[in-house]
C-alpha positions as CSV (number, residue, x, y, z in Angstrom):
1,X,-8.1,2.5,15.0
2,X,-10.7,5.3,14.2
3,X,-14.0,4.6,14.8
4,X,-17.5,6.0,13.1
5,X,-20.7,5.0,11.6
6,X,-20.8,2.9,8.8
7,X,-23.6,1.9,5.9
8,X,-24.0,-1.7,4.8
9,X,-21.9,-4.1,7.1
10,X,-20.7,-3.1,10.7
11,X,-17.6,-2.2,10.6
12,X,-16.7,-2.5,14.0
13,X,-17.6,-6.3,14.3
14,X,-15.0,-6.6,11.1
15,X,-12.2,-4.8,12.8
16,X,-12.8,-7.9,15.9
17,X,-9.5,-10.3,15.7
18,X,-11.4,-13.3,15.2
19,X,-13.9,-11.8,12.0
20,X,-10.1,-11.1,10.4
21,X,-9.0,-14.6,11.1
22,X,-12.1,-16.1,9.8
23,X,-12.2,-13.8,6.9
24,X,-8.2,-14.3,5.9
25,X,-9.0,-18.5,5.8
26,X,-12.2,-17.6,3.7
27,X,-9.9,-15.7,1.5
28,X,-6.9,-18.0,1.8
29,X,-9.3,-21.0,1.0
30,X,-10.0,-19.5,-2.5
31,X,-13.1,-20.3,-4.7
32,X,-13.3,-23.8,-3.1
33,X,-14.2,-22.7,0.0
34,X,-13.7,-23.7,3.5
35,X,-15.9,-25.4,5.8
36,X,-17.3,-24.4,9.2
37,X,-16.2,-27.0,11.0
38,X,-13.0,-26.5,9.0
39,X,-12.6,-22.6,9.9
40,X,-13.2,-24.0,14.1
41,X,-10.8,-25.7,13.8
42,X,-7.7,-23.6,11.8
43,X,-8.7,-20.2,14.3
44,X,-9.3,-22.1,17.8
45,X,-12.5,-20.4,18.0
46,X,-15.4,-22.5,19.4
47,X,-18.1,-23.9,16.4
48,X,-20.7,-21.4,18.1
49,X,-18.6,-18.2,17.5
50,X,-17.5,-19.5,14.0
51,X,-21.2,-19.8,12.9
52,X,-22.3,-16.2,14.1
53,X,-19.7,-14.8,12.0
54,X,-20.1,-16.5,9.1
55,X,-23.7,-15.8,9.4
56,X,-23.0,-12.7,9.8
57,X,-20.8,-12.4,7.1
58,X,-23.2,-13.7,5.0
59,X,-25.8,-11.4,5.9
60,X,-23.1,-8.4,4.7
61,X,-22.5,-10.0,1.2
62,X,-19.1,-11.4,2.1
63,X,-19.2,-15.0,2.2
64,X,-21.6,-17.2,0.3
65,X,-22.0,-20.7,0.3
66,X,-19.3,-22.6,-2.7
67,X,-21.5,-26.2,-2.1
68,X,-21.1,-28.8,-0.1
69,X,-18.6,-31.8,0.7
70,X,-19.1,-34.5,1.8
71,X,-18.2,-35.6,5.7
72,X,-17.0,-39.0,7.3
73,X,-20.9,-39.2,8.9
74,X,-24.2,-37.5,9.1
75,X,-25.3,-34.6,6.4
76,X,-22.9,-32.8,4.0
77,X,-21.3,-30.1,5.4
78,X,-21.8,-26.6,3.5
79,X,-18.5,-24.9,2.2
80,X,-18.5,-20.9,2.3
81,X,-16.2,-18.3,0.1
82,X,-14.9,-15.1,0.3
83,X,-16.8,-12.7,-2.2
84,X,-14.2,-10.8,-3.8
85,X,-16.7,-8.4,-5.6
86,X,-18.2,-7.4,-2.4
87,X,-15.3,-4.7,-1.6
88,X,-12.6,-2.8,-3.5
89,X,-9.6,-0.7,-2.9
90,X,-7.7,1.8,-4.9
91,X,-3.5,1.3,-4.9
92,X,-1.6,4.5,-6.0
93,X,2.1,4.7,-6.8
94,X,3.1,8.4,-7.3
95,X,6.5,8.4,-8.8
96,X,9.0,11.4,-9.4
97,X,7.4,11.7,-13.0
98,X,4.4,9.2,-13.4
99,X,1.4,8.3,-11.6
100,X,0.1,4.5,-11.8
101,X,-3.5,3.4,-10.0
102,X,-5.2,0.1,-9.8
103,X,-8.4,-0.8,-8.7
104,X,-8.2,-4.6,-6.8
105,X,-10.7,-6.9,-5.7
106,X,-11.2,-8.3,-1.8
107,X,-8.8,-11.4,-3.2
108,X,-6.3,-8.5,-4.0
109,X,-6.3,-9.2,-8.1
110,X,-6.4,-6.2,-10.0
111,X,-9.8,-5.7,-12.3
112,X,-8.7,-1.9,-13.3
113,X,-5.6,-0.1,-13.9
114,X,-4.7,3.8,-14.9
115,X,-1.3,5.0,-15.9
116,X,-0.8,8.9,-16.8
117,X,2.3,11.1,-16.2
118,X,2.7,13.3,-12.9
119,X,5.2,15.7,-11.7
120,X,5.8,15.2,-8.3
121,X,7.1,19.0,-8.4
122,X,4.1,20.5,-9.9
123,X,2.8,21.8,-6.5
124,X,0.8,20.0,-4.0
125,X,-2.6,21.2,-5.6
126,X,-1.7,19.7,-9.4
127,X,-0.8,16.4,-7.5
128,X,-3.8,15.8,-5.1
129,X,-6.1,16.6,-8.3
130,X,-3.9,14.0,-10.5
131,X,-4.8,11.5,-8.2
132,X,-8.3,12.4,-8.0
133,X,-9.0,12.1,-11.4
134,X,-6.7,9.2,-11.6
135,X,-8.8,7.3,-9.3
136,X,-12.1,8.7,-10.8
137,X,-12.1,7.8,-13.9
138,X,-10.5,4.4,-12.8
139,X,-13.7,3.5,-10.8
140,X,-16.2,4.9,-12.8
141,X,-14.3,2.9,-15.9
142,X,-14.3,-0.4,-13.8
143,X,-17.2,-0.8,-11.8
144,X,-19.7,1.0,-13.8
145,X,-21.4,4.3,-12.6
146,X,-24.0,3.0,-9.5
147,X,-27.3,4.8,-8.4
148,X,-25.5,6.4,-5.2
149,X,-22.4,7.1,-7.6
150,X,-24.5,9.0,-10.4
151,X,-26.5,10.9,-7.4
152,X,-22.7,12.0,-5.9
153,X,-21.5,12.8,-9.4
154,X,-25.0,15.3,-9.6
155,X,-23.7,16.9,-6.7
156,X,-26.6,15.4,-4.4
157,X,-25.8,13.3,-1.1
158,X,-25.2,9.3,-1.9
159,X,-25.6,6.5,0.8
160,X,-22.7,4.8,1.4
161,X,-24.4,1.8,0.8
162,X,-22.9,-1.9,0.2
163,X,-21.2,-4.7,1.5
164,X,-18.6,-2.4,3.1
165,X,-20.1,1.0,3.1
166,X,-18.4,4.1,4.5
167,X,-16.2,4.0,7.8
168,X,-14.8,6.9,9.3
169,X,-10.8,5.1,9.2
170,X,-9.6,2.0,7.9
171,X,-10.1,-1.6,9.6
172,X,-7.0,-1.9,11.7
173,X,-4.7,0.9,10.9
174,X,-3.8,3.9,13.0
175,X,-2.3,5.4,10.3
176,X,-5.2,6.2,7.7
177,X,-7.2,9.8,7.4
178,X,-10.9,9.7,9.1
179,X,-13.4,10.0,6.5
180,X,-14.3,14.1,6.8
181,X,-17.6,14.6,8.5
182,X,-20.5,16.0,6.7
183,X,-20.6,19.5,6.2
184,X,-16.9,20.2,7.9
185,X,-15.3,22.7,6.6
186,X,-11.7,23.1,5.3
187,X,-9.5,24.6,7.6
188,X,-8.5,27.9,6.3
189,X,-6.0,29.2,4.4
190,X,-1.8,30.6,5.6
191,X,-0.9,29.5,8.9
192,X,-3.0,31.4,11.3
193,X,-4.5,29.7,13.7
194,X,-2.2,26.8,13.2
195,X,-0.3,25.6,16.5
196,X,3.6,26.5,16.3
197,X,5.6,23.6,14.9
198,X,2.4,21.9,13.5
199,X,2.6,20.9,10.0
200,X,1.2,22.8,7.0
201,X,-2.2,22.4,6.1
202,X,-3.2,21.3,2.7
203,X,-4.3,25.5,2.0
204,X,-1.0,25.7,3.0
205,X,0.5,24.8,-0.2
206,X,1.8,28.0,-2.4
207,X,1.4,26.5,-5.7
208,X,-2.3,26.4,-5.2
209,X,-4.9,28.8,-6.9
210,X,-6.5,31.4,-5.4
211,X,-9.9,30.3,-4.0
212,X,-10.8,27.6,-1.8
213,X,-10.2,24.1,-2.6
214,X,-13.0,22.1,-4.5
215,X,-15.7,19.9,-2.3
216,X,-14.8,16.4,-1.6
217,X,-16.1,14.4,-4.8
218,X,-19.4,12.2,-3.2
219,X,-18.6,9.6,-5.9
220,X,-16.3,7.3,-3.9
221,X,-18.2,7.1,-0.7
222,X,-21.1,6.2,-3.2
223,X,-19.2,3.5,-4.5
224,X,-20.7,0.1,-2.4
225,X,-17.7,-1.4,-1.0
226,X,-15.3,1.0,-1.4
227,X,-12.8,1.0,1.3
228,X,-10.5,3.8,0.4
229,X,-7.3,4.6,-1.2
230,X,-3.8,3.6,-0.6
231,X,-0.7,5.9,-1.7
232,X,2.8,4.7,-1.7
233,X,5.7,7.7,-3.2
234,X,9.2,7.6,-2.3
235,X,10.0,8.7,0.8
236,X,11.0,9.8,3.6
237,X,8.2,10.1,5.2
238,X,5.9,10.0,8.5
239,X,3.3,6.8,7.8
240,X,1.5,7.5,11.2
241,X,0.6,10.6,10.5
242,X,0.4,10.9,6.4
243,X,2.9,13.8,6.1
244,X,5.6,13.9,4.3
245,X,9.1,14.7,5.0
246,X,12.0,16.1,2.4
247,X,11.0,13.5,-0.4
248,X,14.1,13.0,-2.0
249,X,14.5,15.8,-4.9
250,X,11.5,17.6,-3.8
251,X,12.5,19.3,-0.6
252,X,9.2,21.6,-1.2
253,X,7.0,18.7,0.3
254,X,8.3,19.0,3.4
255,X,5.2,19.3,6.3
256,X,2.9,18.4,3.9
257,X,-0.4,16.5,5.5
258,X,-0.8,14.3,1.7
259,X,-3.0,11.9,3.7
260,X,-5.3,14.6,4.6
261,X,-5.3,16.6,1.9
262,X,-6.5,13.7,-0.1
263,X,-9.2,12.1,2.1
264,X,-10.5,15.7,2.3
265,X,-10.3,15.9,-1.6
266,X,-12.3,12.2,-2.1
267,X,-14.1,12.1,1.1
268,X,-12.9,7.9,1.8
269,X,-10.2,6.9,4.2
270,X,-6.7,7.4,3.0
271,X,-3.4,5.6,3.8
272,X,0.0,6.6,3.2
273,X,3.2,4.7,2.8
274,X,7.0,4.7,1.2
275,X,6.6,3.0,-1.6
276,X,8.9,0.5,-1.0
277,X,7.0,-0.3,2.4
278,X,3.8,-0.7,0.1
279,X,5.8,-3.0,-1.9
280,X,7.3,-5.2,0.8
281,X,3.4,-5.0,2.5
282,X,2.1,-6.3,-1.3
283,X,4.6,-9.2,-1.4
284,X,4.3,-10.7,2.6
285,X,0.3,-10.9,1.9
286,X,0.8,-12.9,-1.6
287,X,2.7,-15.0,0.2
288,X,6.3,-14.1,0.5
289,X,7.3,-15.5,4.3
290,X,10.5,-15.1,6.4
291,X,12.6,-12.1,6.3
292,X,13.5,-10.3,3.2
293,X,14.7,-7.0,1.8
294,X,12.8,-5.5,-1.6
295,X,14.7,-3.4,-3.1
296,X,13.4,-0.9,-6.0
297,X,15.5,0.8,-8.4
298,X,13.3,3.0,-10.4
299,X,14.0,6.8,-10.6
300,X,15.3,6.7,-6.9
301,X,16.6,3.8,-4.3
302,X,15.1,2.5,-1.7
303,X,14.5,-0.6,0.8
304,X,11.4,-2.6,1.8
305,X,12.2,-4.5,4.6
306,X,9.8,-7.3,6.1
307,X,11.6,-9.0,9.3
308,X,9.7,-12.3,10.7
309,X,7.0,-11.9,8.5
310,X,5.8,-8.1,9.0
311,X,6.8,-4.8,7.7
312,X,9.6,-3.6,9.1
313,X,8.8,0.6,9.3
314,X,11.1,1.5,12.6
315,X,9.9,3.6,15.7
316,X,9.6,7.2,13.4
317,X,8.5,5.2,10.5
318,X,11.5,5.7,8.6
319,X,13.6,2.6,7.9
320,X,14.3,1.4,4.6
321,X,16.5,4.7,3.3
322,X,18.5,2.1,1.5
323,X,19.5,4.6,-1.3
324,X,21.4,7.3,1.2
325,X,23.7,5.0,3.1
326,X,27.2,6.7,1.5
327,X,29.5,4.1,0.5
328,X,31.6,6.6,-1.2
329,X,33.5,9.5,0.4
330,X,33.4,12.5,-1.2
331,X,31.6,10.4,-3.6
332,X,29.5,12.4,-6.4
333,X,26.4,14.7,-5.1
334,X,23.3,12.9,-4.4
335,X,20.0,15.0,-4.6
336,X,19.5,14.2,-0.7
337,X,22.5,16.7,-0.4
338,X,25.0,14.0,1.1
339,X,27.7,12.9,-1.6
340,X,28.3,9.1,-2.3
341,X,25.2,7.5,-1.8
342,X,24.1,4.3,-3.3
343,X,21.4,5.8,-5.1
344,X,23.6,8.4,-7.0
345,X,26.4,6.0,-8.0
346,X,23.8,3.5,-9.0
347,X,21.8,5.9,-11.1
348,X,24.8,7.4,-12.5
349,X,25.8,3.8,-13.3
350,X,22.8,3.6,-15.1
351,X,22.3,7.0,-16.8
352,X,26.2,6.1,-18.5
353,X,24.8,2.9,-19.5
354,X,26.6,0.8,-17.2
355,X,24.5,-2.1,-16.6
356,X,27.0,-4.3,-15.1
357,X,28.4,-1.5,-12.8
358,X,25.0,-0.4,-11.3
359,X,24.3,-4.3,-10.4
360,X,27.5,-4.4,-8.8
361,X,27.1,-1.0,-6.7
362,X,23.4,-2.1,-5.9
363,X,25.1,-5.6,-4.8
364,X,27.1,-4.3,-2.2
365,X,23.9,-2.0,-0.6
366,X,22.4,-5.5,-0.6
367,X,25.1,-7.3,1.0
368,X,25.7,-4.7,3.9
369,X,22.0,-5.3,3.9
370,X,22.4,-9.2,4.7
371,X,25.6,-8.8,6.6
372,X,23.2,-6.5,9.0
373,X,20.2,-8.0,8.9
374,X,20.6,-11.5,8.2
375,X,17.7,-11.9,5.7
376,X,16.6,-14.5,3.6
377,X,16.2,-13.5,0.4
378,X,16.8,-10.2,-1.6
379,X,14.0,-9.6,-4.3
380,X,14.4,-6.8,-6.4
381,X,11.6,-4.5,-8.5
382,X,11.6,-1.2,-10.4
383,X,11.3,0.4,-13.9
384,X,15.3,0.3,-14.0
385,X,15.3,-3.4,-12.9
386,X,12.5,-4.5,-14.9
387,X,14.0,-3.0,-18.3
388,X,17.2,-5.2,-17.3
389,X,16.2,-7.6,-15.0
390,X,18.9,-11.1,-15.9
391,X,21.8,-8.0,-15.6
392,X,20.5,-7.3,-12.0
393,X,19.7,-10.6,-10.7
394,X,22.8,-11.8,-11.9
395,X,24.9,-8.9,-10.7
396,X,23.9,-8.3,-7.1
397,X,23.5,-12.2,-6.8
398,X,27.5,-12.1,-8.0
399,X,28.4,-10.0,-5.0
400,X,26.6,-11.8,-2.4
401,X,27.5,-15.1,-3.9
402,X,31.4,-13.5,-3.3
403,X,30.3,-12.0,0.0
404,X,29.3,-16.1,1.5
405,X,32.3,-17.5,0.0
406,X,34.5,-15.0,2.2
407,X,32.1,-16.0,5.1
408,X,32.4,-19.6,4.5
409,X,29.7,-21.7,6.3
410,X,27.1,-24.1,5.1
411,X,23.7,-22.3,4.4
412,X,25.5,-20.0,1.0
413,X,24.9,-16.7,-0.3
414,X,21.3,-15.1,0.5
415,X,19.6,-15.5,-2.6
416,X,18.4,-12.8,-5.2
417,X,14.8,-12.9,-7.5
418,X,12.8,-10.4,-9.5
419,X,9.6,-9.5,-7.4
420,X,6.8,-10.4,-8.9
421,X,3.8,-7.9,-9.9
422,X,6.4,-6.0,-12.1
423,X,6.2,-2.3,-12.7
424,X,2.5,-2.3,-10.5
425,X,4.1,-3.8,-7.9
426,X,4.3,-0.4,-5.6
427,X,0.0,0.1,-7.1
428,X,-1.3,-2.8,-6.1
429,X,1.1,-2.9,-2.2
430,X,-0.7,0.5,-1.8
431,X,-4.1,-0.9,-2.3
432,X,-3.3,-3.8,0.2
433,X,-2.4,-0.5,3.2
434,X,-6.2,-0.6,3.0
435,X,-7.1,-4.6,2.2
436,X,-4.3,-6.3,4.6
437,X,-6.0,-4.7,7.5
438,X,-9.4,-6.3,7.2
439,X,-8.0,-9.4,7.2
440,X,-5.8,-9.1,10.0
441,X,-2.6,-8.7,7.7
442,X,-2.1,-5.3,8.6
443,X,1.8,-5.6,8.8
444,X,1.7,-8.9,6.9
């Protein structure tokens, strides 16, 4: 958890374990509300404590009363809501070749959404400034350009003002960038001055111009409410820290701080995650319980693994390299540089056409998976699944089905579903890295 001053509500009180538990039944509760006596009772906490957060709440633009209902004696009692308007998050999914953004609401529904094509081999400099403008005109489209927004956009200083306001990490999270101070300078350019071993700096990057990079853009911090921006690509990848590691295809990334580089670019906190993990983060907050694998089949392969109800990331952050466990010898060449990987078999499945035999390779990843793991349920998401998705369901749910009646037993094969959220799925699991954690989800 990063600390730091923030405009509109105190930020620190909303990081407390019991604001997040009152705030998670306000949300939970939905536009019918919840009472007082009602939230006392669900967190444990006594009716005093209950009442100074709500008030306080209140006070921030967060909860407002939804009526009242009546009680078995004396007065009504008065039911409060979450506000959904009163904060927003940005969710971005950088693929290989396309770049997708939403913009979602406290409740987590999306009220904005940008699509535009990206090449995740461009250079680091054409990427950070996709997403920039991505999420620019995304806000400034959705919520309408604000008095501190227009002032930032003019190149003059904004308030953070607002429900939320400006903090300098995100509620709950080790892993997102502090919000640069005012008036810090980049660090400069090349590698001097940079401890041995460290990872590249954003001037690092060789496909950037000459010059220095451009100021942080004033109009997201001017935004009231505006908690930051998620980013979920394919991985591997270090979460903690926001760098990223030889993204599959695009060995050139390797050592590069994205997180930084883009909270320094928009001046808000910044989370990074696999996509996959953003995905599996997305579905455990809607509501997804137990222990289940997502699996995504979309210009790469990979796992999202949530066990006993939170994400699953492992002690370097890197589980879920579901696409690069080789289940063919001497199998063909993967772009990870081992041969006979899931991934290349499935894709090369799919590239000849070969619906049937792509479900059927992507089965048996997912019943190694439940053989391993013992999950509950496989769901399954993508562009590649969701142009096909009764071929996939029904072929990885063939193999499993054939994998339990091998097993025997009573319980049957693990099941398999199409994820819901579709093609946004990975979008709107990034915007929940920086939701989840204000409402104590952080890991669902």
């Amino acid at each position: 958890m990063r600390g730091g001053a923030a405009g509109g509500a105190n930020l620190l009180a909303l990081r407390s374990h019991n604001t997040a538990l009152v705030l998670d039944l306000l949300r939970t509760a939905g536009a019918g509300g919840i009472s007082r006596l009602e939230l006392a009772e669900r967190t444990g906490l006594t009716p005093q404590a209950v009442s100074k957060i709500t008030a306080r709440l209140r006070e921030d633009g967060l909860a407002a009363e939804a009526g009242r209902r009546a009680s078995t004696g004396g007065k009504p009692r008065t039911v409060l809501r979450l506000v959904p308007e009163a904060g927003h998050a940005l969710g971005v999914h950088l693929d290989r070749d396309e770049l997708r953004a939403v913009l979602v609401d406290l409740d987590g529904a999306v009220v904005g959404e940008r699509r535009a094509a990206l090449d995740l081999g461009a250079g680091a400099e054409a990427v950070v400034e996709g997403v920039a403008r991505a999420a620019r005109e995304l806000v400034a489209d959705t919520l309408g350009p604000s008095e501190g927004a227009v002032r930032a956009l003019g190149g003059a200083p904004g308030p953070a003002d607002g429900a939320l306001g400006r903090s300098g990490g995100v509620p709950g999270r080790t892993g997102g960038a502090p919000v640069p101070s005012e008036g810090a300078s980049p660090s400069p350019g090349g590698t001097a001055g940079r401890s041995e071993g460290a990872p590249p700096s954003p001037d690092d990057d060789p496909h950037r111009p000459d010059g220095p990079p451009p100021p942080p853009d004033r109009a997201f911090a001017a935004v009231p409410g505006f908690l930051g921006l998620g980013v979920a690509l394919p991985g591997p990848l270090d979460h903690v820290r926001g760098v990223l590691h030889r993204v599959t295809g695009f060995p050139e990334w390797d050592g590069f701080p994205l997180r930084d580089a883009l909270a320094r670019r928009l001046g808000v906190p910044v989370v990074v995650d696999k996509d996959t993990n953003a995905a599996a983060l997305g579905l455990a907050v809607g509501g997804e319980g137990g222990s289940f694998a997502y699996l995504h089949l979309g210009t790469g392969l990979g796992a999202g693994l949530v066990i006993g109800g939170g994400v699953h990331r492992g002690a370097r952050t890197g589980a879920g390299e579901f696409g690069h466990q080789v289940i063919q010898l001497d199998g063909p060449p993967c772009t990870c540089g081992a041969r006979g990987c899931i991934e290349a078999l499935c894709l090369g499945a799919v590239a000849r056409g070969d619906l049937a035999e792509a479900a059927r390779v992507l089965g048996a990843g997912a019943a190694n998976l439940a053989g391993l793991l013992d999950i509950d349920l496989v769901l399954l998401g993508g562009r590649t699944v969701a142009a096909a998705p009764e071929a996939f369901v029904h072929g990885v749910g063939a193999v499993l089905d054939a994998r339990a009646r091998r097993e025997g037993g009573q319980d049957g094969a693990v099941p398999v579903r199409l994820a819901p959220g579709g093609t946004r799925g990975v979008a709107e699991g990034a915007a929940q890295l920086l939701l989840a954690p204000l409402f104590g989800r952080g890991d669902a």
